[in-house]
Phi, psi and omega in degrees: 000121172284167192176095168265153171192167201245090188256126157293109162099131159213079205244217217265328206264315181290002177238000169276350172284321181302303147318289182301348187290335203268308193309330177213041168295319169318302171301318182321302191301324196286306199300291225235035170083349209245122171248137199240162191211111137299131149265330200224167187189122180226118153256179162276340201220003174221015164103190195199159186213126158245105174240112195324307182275027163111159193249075149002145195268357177267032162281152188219330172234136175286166173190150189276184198116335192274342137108195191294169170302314187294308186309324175294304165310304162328288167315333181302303178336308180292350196284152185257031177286186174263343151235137188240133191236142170256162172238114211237108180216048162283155200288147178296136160249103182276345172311310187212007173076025200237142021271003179283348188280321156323292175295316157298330147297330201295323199282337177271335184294329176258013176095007178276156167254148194224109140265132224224174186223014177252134200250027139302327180280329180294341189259352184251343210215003188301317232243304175300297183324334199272308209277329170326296181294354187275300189292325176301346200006087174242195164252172163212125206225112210225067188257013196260312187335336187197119175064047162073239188278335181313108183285073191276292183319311170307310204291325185287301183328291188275303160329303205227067170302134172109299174305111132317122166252144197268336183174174173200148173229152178192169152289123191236339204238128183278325180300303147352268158332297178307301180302329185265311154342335193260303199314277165345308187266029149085356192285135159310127167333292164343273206302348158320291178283325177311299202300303182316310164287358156301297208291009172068046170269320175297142181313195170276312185246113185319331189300312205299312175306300223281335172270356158115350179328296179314313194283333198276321156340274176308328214274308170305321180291259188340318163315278169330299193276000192245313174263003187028059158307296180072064171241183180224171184323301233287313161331320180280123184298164192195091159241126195252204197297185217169139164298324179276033171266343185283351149306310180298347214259334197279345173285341186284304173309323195294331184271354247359090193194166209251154151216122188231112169354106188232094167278144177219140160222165172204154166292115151267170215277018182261339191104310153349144182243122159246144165243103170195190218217130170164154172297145194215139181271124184245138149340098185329312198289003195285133174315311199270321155319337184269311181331098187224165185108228118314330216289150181235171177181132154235105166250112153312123177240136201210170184296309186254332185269331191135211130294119135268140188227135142251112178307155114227122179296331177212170235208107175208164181301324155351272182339291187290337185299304183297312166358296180263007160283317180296335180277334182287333183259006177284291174325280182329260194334314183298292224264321147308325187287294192300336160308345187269320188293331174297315204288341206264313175296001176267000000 
């Protein structure tokens, strides 16, 4: 089965995904049946390129002419693969989730399955967007939004019929994480965040990490989709890093105890989701206290099972970039299913 797509957005995630599509192109074919092809590639600021019989992961320059983020959809449309996917990975518009939510409705309007690593539409728009795509049938597909590669969206979806999550509290921002680790071991704020923003882990604009903007993100997407909250980032209580945090973070060891970014939501007994995002001292024994680094971690709280808790110990553009190869093959699979089910009803 071919899968041509189309990517929005080609920054530090969209092009090591493009890489990894050529790196275990073998493996696809061989597991899942799949041969994937770019075809189209749109930015905002260095142009777009489209060539039907496909884009090599060494392209490094754009050029205008390949036309909007929308036009390349359109062409997609047309295209005669057996799946046509946009891949959506442009930057958080922490105001409104926009232009991805634009983009990811165009895609569904033309009949694509979209999978994204942005977490604006799951944190402003999940629910309509969800049904759009339920009537079109297609996929809308985010698992990269929050905490990289880690299959949070999937474990509940697929894993756990039947189970209500009641609420979650977890470390979510890798940037975040990093800076108070360092913060510990006494290292100055300032240099702290640089690394991060070399290794292209810090948003593009550093602030969206470093004041809880990411995390209240992730925190709104993670509601919506797990408690069908329907709140958006703007909603979400929010305090973020500070230069005093690095007193805070040395004052916290000195007692023994952590102090770590913690988004959290829960169901009040009105039905109402409270939410929020802010440093919080936790107990050394604490599961999100150990967390150092890179490291993520979400404990799930549910009806029937408990606590559930999921790690990633480290953190990398890697990570996110599978993230949306595991939603193309999510899509593959989802379209095999539905071909079998026809087959069993003739």
């Amino acid at each position: 089965m071919r899968a041509d797509l189309v990517l929005i957005g080609f920054g530090h995630v969209g092009r090591r995904f493009l890489r990894l599509l050529e790196e275990h192109g073998a493996r696809l074919a061989a597991d899942h049946d799949l041969v994937c092809r770019a075809v189209g590639i749109s930015t905002r600021r260095h142009g777009s390129l489209w060539r039907p019989e496909g884009i090599d992961g060494a392209v490094v320059a754009l050029a205008d002419g390949g036309g909007s983020a929308i036009d390349l959809i359109d062409r997609l449309r047309a295209s005669t693969a057996d799946l046509r996917v946009v891949v959506e990975t442009t930057t958080l518009d922490i105001a409104a989730g926009q232009p991805a939510i634009d983009h990811v409705r165009a895609a569904i309007s033309a009949g694509c399955h979209v999978v994204t690593a942005n977490k604006g539409p799951a944190a402003f728009a999940y629910a309509p967007l969800h049904a759009e795509a339920e009537r079109a049938g297609v996929s809308f597909l985010f698992e990269g939004a929050v905490m990289d590669g880690v299959p949070i969206f999937n474990l509940v979806r697929e894993t756990l019929p039947a189970v209500n999550v009641l609420g979650f509290r977890g470390v979510v921002n890798a940037t975040t994480n990093h800076i108070l680790s360092a913060l510990e071991d006494g290292e100055a704020f300032g240099p702290a965040l640089a690394r991060m923003q070399a290794l292209g882990i810090a948003e593009a604009d550093p602030s969206l990490d470093v004041d809880g903007w990411d995390a209240a993100a992730k925190t709104a997407a993670l509601a919506n989709v797990l408690m069908d909250a329907r709140i958006t980032p703007q909603t979400v209580e929010r305090t973020g890093l500070t230069e005093a945090s690095g007193a805070a973070a040395l004052s916290a060891v000195e007692r023994g105890k952590r102090l770590r970014l913690v988004a959290a939501a829960r169901r009040l007994a009105d039905g109402r989701i409270e939410a929020r995002v802010g440093p919080v001292e936790l107990s050394a024994d604490d599961l999100l206290a150990g967390l150092r680094g890179q490291a993520n971690a979400l404990v799930l709280q549910t009806d029937l099972l408990g606590e559930i808790a999921i790690c990633q110990l480290d953190g990398s553009l890697t990570q996110t970039a599978y993230a949306l190869l595991s939603d193309v093959v999510t899509i593959r699979r989802r379209q095999r299913e539905k071909g079998s089910s026809r087959s069993r009803s003739t």
